[in-house]
N, C-alpha and C positions, 0 to 999 in steps of 0.2 A: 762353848767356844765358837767366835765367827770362823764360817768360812769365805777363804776369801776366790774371786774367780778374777783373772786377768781377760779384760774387753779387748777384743781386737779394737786397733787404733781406726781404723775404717772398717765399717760406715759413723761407729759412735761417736769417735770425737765432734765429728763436724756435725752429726745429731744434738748431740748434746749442749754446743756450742751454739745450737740457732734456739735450744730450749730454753740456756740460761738467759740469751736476749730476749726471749719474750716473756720473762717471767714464769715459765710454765715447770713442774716438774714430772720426768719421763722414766719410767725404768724397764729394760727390758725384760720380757716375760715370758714363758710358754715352751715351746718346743726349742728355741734357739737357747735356753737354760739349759733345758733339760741336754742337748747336744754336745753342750762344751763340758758339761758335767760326766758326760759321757765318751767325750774326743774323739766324737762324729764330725766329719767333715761340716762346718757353717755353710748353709743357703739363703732362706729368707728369717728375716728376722719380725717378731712382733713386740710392739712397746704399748706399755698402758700408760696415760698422760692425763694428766691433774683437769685439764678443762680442754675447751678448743681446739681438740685433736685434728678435726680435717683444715684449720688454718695452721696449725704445727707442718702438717703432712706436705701442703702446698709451696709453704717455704723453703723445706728440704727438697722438694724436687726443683725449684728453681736452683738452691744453690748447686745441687749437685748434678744437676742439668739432667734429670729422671722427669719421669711422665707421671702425671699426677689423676688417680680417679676416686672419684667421690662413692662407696660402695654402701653406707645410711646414713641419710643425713640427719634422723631421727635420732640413733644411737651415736654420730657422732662419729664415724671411723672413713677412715680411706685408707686408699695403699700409691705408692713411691713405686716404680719402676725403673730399678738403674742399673748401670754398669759396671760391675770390678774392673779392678787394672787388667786382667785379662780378659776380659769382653762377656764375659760369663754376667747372665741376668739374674739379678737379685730384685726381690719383693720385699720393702717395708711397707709393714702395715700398724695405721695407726688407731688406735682405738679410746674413747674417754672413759674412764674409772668403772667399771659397773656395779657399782654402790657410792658409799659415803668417801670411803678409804681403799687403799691398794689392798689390806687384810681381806674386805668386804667383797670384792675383787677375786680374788684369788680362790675367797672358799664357793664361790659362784662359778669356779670354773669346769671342767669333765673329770679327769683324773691329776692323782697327785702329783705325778712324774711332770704333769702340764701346769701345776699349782705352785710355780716355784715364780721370783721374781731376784732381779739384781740391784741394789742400791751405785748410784753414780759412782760412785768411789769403790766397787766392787764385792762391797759384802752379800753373801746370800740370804737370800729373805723366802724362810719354807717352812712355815706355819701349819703343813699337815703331813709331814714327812716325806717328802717326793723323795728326797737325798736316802732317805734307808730303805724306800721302794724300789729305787734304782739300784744298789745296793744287791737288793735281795732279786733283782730282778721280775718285779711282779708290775702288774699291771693292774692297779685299784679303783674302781670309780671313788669320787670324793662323797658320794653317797645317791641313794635310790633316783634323787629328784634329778641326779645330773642327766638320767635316761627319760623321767619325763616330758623336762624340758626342749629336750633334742634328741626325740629316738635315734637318728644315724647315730650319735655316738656308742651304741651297741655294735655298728660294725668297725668302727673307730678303735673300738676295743680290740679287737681280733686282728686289725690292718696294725696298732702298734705292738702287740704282741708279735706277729709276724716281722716286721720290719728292726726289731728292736731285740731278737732274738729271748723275747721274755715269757712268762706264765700271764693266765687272768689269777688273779687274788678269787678265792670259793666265793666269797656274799659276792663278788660283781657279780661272777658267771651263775649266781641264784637270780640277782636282779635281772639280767638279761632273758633270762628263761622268761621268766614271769610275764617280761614285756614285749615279747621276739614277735610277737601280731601286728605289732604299736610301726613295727619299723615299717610299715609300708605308707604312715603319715608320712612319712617324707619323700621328696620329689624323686621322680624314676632315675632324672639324670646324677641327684648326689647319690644316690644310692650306688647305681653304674659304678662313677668314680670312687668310690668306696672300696667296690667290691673287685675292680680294676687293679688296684692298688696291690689287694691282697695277692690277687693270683700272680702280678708281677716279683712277688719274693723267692728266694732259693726254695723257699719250702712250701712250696703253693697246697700241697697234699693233704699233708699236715694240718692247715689252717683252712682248708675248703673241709675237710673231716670235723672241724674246731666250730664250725659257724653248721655243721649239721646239727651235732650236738647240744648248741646253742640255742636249736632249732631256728636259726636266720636264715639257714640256703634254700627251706623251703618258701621263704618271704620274697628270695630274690629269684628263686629258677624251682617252681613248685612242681615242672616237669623233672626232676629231679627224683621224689620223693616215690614215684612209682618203681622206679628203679632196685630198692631195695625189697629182697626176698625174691626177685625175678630169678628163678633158676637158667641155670646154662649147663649145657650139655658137651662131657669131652673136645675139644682138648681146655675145653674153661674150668676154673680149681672153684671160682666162685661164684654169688652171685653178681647180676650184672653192676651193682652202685660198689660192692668192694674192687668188683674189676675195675672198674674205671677211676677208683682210686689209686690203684697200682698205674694202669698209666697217664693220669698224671704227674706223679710221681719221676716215670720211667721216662717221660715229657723233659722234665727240670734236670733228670741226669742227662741226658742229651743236650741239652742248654747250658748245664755245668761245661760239657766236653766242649762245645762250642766259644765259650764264654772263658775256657781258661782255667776251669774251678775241679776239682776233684769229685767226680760222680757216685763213686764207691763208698760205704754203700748208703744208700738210699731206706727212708725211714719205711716205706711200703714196699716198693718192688723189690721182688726177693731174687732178683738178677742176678747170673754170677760171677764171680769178678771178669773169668773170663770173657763171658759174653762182653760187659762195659768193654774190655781191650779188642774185643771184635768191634764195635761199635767206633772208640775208640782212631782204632787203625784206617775203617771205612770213611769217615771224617776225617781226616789227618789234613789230605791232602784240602779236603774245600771250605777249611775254616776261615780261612779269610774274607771267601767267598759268603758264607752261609752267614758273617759274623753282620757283612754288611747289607746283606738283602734282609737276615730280621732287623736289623735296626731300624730297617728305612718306617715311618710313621704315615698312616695312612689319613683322609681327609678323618677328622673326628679329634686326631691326635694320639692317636695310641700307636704303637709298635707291634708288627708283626707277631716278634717273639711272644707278647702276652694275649695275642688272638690266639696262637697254637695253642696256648693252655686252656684257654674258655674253652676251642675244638677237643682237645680231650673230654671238657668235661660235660661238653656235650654229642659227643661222639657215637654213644649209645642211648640216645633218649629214645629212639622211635621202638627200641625191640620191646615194649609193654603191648605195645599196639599192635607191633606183627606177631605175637608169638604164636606157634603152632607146633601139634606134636605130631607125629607119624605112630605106624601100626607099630615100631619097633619103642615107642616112649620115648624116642628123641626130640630134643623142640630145635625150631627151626626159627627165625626170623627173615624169612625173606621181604625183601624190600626195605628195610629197617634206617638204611642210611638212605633212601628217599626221605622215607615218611620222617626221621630224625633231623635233617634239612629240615624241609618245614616245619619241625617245633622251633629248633633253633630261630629261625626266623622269625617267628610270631613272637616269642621272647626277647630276641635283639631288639627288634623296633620300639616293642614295651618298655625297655630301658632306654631307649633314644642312643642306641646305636648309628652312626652314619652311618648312609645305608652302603660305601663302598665296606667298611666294618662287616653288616652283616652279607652282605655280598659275602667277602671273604671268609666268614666263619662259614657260612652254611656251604660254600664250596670245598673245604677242606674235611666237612662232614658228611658229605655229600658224595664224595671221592674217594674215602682213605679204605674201601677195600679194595680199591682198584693193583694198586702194587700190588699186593699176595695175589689177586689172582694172574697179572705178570709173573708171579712165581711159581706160580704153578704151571703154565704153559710149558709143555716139551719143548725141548729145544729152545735154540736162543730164540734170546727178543731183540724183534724185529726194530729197525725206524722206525719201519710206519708207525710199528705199535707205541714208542716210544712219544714220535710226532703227534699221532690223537690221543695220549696221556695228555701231554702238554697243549693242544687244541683246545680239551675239554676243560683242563685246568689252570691254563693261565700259569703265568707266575707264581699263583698257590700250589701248583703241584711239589716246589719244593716242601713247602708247610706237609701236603700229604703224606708224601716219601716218609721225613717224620714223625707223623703219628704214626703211622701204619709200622715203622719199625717199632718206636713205642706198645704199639697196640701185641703186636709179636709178641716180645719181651717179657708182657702181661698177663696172657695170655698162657703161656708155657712155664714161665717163673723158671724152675731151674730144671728143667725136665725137657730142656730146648733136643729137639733131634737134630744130629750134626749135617745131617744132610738137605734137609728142610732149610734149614738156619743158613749154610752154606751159600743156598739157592737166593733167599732172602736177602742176604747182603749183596749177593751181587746183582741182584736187581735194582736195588738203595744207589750201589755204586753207577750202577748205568744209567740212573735217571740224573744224579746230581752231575756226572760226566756230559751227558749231553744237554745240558741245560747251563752250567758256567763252562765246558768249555768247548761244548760243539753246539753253542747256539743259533750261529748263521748259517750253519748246516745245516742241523735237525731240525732245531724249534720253532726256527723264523727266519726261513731260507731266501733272499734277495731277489723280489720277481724275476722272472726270464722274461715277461709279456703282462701287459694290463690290457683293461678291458677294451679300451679303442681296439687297441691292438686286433684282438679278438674279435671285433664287432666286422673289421674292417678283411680279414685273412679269411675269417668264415662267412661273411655276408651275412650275419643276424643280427636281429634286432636288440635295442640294449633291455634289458629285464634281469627275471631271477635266472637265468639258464646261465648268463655271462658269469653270476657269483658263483655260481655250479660249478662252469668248468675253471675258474682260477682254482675255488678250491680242491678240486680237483688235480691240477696243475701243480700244485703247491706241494699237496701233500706227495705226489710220487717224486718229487724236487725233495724233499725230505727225507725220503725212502732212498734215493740215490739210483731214481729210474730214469729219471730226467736231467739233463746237464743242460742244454743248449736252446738259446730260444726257436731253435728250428725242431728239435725234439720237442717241447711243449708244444708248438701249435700243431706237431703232430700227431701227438696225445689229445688233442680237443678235438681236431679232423674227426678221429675215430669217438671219442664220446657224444659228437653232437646229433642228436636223434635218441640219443640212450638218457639226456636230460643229467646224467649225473648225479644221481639223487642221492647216493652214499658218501656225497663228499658236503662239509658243515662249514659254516664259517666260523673261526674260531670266538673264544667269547674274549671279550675287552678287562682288561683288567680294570 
């Protein structure tokens, strides 16, 4: 029995319409099948076309007034860049036949779920069962050779698994195994994006556990791999690769609460409901806030939100390197998120991270025990203390705040002390508080005096001493020592001679 699919009337018709003037014939193929089979939102669409596809392609973007680029002109394919009725960017991409026939085509392609195609008039054309794969919700390669050809499609496999809330089919995930060495043939940056993709899903956890298995995470982040069997000592339940499983995990239910989604419960972190309704409550108020500082995209193009998760999952990479034990058989890691920074780092770049990306990740790894031990201080916290969190951290101190609640959560599982946790949250609370809503206050207080100024009231010369005492200047303006530019300059009066040397210049985002 056909089945039949109904073509949205745009982009197709008027595709179709410059296919049947050129004589050419086109059928849509690939993930844009697989989607409405599925009644996933449409994005970009890909066609496979009888001959002459990058002059097909060319036409279509004149008529439909989209941008046209030539992507091999060997194989024959480009892609359309155009506009929905609501402004929203779509991608066609045009590609010629990859054999004799569209059959020929199809069984040349990765998996079945992608092996499907449309006939004009809408019948489905699925010659290797992508319809009963989807169905059953597995994820099949079309067989061994589709991973020789293109090792990334080994993480392909795992990113539509993720994305498509499916299984791998057992002979893939044997093929994969076999060839999980293979995937470093391919370029660091598809790799990246590959593996970008995955972490961006609700179940990032899951699926970074899935690509262990697979043995691929150690092809993509082989600092990783040391991780497991690293013991930890009280209050840690595990070793350090299952910990870091849980938070990230504990990562994506704080991203659920932020995002709108129901956190509880969670496939690793063993959280308990409560706690999420502490968490919860402690967010309530800066979701708006928190919704649109991760969204914003950094140069490279990625989104904050899926840097925090990369920071989880490299959060603990340095304690292989620092571990230490004392006369009592406890291990220690001191220095661990230094020396974890710099892995992070040398790994980012390896994948072609921009480098404001790896900036960003290796500061949020770099930082995230900084909160707990704000928690641990008697007595309140201070500004100041508040002001060189944020000094030190930038705008990633929210990303910090974060993991570090994450990393808690992980940490204690359901064994949280109420008074500890207490303390924790409201230190969560006070950073997110003074950072969206006492920012010109604490974080980034409105000079009282610049450096003429200074040069000119104190009679010194311009150098490092002037960046001393603004910063200096600033940060007790932060503290709430300072109001008035006649209080500032005579806050520098009295430091000048002393050089100021405990005050930083903040770092740039």
């Amino acid at each position: 029995m056909s089945i039949h699919i109904t073509l949205p009337r745009w982009p197709w018709e008027p595709i179709r319409a410059i296919a049947d003037r050129r004589g050419v014939a086109i059928w849509p193929v690939g993930g844009i099948v697989r989607d409405m089979l599925l009644g996933r939102p449409l994005h970009d669409w890909d066609f496979a076309v009888e001959r002459d596809a990058m002059g097909l392609a060319r036409a279509v973007a004149d008529a439909l007034d989209g941008a046209y680029f030539p992507l091999d002109e060997e194989r024959d394919t480009a892609r359309v860049v155009v506009r929905d009725r609501r402004g929203r960017r779509v991608e066609l991409d045009f590609a010629r036949l990859r054999g004799e026939t569209l059959l020929a085509d199809l069984r040349g392609r990765d998996f079945t779920l992608n092996a499907m195609a449309v006939e004009p008039e809408g019948v489905l054309i699925d010659p290797l069962g992508g319809l009963a794969d989807l169905q059953a919700r597995l994820v099949r390669a079309i067989g061994p050779q589709a991973f020789d050809a293109d090792p990334l499609r080994m993480l392909r496999a795992v990113r539509l698994a993720a994305e498509l809330e499916m299984r791998l089919e057992a002979k893939t995930a044997a093929w994969i195994i076999q060839r999980a060495e293979s995937l470093t043939q391919a370029s660091p940056e598809r790799i990246r994006d590959e593996f970008v993709r995955i972490l961006a899903t609700p179940s990032p956890a899951e699926h970074v556990h899935m690509l262990d298995e697979l043995r691929l995470l150690a092809q993509v982040i082989p600092e990783v791999d040391p991780l497991k069997e690293q013991p930890q000592s009280p209050p840690h339940r595990f070793d350090v690769w299952w910990h870091t499983l849980l938070v990230i995990d504990a990562v994506a239910g704080i991203l659920d609460i932020v995002y709108g989604r129901p956190p509880f419960p969670r496939l690793y972190a063993d959280t308990t409901e409560q706690a999420w309704d502490d968490v919860k409550t402690l967010l309530g108020p800066f979701v708006p806030h928190l919704r649109r500082h991760l969204s914003v995209r950094l140069r490279g193009g990625r989104k904050r939100r899926v840097l925090l998760v990369l920071a989880a999952l490299c959060h603990d990479l340095g304690k292989p390197v620092t571990c230490t034990e004392d006369d009592q058989g406890r291990l220690h890691f001191y220095g661990h998120e230094r020396e974890g920074a710099k892995i992070t780092t040398r790994r980012l770049r390896h994948l072609r991270f921009s480098q404001s990306e790896v900036k960003r990740v290796a500061t949020v790894v770099r930082a995230h025990l900084r909160p707990g031990h704000l928690a641990r201080v008697q007595g309140p916290v201070t500004r100041r203390a508040i002001y060189r969190f944020f000094r030190d951290t930038g705008s990633a101190g929210v990303e910090v705040n974060l993991l570090s609640l994450a990393d808690h959560l992980a940490t204690w599982g359901p064994n949280l002390e109420p008074d500890r946790w207490a303390r924790r949250l409201e230190v969560g609370r006070l950073l997110l508080s003074h950072y969206f809503e006492r920012h010109e206050e604490t974080i980034a207080p409105k000079p009282l005096v610049d450096g003429r100024e200074l040069i000119e009231s104190l009679g010194i010369e311009e150098g490092p001493q002037v960046g001393r005492l603004l910063a200096a200047i600033r940060e007790a303006q932060a503290a709430g020592e300072v109001r008035t530019r006649e209080e500032a300059l005579a806050l520098a009066r009295r430091l000048k001679g002393k050089g100021a040397e405990d005050a930083e210049e903040p770092p740039r985002d």
